[in-house]
N, C-alpha and C positions, 0 to 999 in steps of 0.2 A: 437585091431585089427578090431574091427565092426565098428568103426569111420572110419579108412581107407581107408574101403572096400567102406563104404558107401558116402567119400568123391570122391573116385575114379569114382563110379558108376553115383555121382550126376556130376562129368567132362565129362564123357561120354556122359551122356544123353543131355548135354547143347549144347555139338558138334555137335548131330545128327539135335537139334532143328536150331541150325544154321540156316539163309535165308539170298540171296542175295539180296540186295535193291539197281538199279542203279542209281540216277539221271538223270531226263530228262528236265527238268527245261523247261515244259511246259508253265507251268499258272505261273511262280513269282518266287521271290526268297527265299521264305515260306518254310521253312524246314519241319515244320509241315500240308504241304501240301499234300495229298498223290497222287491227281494229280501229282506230279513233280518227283515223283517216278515211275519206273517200277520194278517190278510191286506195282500196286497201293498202297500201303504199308508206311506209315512211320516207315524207320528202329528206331528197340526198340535196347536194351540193349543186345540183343544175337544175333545182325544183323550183317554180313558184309557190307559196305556202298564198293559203286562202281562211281568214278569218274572218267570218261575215256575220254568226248568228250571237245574238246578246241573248239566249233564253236556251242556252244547252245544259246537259246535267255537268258536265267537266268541263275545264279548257287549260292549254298546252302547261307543263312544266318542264321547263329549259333542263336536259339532263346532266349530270356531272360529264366534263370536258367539252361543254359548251355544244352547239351547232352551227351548221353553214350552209345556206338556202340562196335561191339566187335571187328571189323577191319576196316582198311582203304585201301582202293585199288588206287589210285591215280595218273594215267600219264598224266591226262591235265585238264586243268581246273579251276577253284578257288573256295576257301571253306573262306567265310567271319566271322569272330570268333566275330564279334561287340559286345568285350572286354567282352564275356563270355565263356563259359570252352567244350573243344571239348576234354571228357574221351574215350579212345580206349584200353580197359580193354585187348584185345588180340594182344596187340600193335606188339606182334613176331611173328604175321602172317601177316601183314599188310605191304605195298609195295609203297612205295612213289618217283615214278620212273620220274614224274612230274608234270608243276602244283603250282597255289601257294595258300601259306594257308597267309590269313592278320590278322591282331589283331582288324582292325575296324578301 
């Protein structure tokens, strides 16, 4: 029962850490850029990522060893995968309304 409780507790608390990171593709097409973020931030592993604008100078290229985001928000724009691994661990909250994702 104390595993549960305490698995439950540790889903919670991941939720509240949640943050939203949008793409601004300021300086490049540098994922690990945090320039190209707003806010200034390279979304981590318990990030929402935010792709929304179809009319930026850059957008995202998936960096060697892959990433791992907890959602994807997505109606315009492109997310370049150059043939590494784009994980979205919260993949049943994430919205991919438009926008394209390539493989490289």
């Amino acid at each position: 029962m104390r595993n549960i409780l305490f698995l439950m507790l540790l889903g919670y608390c991941s939720f509240i850490y949640a943050q939203t990171r949008t793409w601004n593709g300021l300086v490049s097409n540098d994922w690990n850029d945090n320039l190209n973020w707003t806010p200034a931030v390279v979304p981590g592993a318990m990030d929402n990522v935010v792709i929304n604008n179809g009319s930026l100078p850059n957008y995202p290229v998936i960096p060697t060893g892959g990433v791992t985001i907890l959602s994807l928000t997505m109606s315009a724009g492109s997310i370049n995968l150059n043939g590494e691994t784009l994980t979205i661990s919260g993949a049943k909250n994430s919205v991919l309304s438009g926008g394209t994702i390539s493989s490289g």
